[in-house]
N, C-alpha and C positions, 0 to 999 in steps of 0.2 A: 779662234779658228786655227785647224790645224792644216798645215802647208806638207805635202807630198815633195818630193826630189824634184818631179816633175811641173810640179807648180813653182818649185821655190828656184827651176833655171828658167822657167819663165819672167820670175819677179830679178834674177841676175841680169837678163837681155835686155828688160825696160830698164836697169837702174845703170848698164853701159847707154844705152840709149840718152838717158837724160842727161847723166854726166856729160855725156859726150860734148856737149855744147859749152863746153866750163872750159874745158879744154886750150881753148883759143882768147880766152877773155880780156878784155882792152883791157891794157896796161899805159902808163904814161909815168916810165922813169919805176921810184920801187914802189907806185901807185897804182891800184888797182882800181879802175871805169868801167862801172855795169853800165848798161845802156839804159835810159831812161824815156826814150821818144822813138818814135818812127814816126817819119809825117812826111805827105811832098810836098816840097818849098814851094811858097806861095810868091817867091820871087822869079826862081827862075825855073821855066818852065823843063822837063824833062831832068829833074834832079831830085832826089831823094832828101829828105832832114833827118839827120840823127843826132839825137843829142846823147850826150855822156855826164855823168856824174862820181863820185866817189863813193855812192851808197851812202854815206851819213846826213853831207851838207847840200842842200837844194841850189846855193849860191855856186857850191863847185860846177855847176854845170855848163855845159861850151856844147854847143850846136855846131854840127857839119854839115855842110850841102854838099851833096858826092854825083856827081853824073850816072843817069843809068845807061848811057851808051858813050861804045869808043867815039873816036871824031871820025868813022867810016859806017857810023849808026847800027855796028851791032849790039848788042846785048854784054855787058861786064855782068859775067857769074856772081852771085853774093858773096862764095868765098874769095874772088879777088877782093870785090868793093872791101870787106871784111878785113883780107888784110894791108891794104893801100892805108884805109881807116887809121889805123892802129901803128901803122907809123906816122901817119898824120899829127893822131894824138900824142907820141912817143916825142918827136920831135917840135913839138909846138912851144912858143915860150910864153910866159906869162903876158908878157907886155903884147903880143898879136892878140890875144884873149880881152885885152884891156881897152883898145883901141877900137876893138871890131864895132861894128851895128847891136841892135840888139831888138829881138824880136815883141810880139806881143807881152809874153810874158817876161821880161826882162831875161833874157836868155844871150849873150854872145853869140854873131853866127859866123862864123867863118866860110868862105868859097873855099872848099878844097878839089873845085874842078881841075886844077891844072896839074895839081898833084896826084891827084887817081889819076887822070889820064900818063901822067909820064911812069908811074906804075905800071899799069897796062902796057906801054910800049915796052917796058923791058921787067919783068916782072923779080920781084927782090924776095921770093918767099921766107920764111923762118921754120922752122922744124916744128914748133907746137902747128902750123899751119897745114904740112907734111901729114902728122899726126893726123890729125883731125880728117885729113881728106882719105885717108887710107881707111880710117875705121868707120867710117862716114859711109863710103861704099857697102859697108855689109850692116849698117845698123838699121833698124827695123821702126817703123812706125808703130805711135803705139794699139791700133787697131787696122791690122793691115789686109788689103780687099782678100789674097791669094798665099796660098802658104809656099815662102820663101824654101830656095834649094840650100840655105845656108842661112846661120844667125849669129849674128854676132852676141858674145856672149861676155867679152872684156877685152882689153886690149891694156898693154905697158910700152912704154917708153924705153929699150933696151941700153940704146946711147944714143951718139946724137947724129948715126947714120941711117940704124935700123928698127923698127920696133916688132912687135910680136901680137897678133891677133888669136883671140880664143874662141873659137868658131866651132859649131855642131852641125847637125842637120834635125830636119824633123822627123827621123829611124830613131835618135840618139836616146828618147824619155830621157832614163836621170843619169845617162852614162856622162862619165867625163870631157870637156869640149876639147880639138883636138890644137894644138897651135902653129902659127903658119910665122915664117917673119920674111919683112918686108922691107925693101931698100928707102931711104928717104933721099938720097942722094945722088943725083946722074951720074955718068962716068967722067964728067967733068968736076965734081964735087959739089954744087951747086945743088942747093934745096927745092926739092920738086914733088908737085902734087899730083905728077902722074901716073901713079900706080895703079887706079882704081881699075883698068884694063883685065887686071886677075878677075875680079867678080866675076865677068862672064867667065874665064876660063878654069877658074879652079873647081868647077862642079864633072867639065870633062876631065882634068887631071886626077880628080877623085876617084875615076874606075879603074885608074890602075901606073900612071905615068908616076904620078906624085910619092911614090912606095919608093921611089929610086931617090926624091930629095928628102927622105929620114934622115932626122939629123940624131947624131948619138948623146944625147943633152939628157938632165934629170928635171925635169919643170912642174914641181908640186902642184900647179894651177892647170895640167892638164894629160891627158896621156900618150901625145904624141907632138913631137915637135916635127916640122920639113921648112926647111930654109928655101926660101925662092927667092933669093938675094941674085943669086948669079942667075938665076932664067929670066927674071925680069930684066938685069943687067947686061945678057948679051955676052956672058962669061962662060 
């Protein structure tokens, strides 16, 4: 089968799409932990199991019980639980693995309710987290009810304050997507995931604001760079 321009930026947007979710991937030291389980804990009620593995060995695996709600009974977003998680696992030692319970299937289970929760109270995010929540706002399901004002089309990691998203519309067929970049860092320095605010506004900025943040950049992956570093910033 032969793929048009037009089809083959469609098969670009599902394969940022998918990627997308790599992005963030548990780690534990220079170990990498896919996930292996989702289930709710059969102990304690109103908490989540997730378990982790190395992808090789079925014995690597260590179970977490994470709380779905703060101790004020709202809802913790999955990208928190997600990355409370992943330090959980990052910081764990062998010997708490060794000690724990261990469930039906012979699985370690750790309580990391105290530790999401003190997460939550002050939240410690990391830049792959940043990452993911920025590009995360414009990426697309992959059969989505209503045609989106904007698609993401890829996104890079610039450095470790800002990244750059490669975004079209659906006028674009097989024109080049245009790229936007985005701050990951408050004006205190601190890793934050809240940028995703552009979404709603960068579709008004498209009819005519946004011309004024071209940035003068050569970027082979698209044909138009605007830096919204300082608009989101307050600069």
């Amino acid at each position: 089968m032969a793929w048009d321009e037009t089809g083959l930026s469609g098969l670009q947007a599902q394969l940022a799409h998918d990627m997308l979710s790599r992005v963030t991937a548990f780690t534990s030291g220079p170990d990498v932990r896919l996930v292996r389980g989702v289930m709710a804990s059969p102990d304690r009620p109103g908490a989540g199991r997730v378990v982790l593995w190395d992808g090789r060995h079925l014995d690597s695996s260590v179970a977490y019980d994470v709380p779905l709600t703060d101790p004020q009974g709202g809802n913790i977003p999955p990208g928190d639980l997600a990355a409370a998680l992943r330090g959980v696992a990052a910081n764990r030692s062998e010997h708490e693995a060794e000690k724990a319970p261990r469930d039906a299937f012979g699985i370690p289970v750790i309580d990391a309710s105290a530790l999401v929760h003190a997460f939550v109270a002050e939240p410690r995010f990391e830049v792959p987290d940043a990452l993911h929540a920025a590009a995360a706002a414009f990426s697309l399901s992959p059969e989505p009810e209503d045609s989106p004002e904007l698609r993401l089309r890829g996104f890079l990691l610039l450095d470790r304050t800002r990244c750059r998203l490669y975004l079209d519309t659906p006028e674009s067929q097989d024109a080049p997507p245009f790229g936007i970049d985005l701050p990951l860092q408050d004006e205190k320095g601190s890793v934050t995931v809240g940028v995703t605010a552009v979404h709603a506004a960068l579709p008004v900025l498209l009819l005519g604001e946004l011309e004024r943040m071209r940035k003068d950049v050569h970027d082979p992956y698209c044909h138009t760079v605007y830096d919204l570093v300082d608009w989101l910033s307050g600069s």
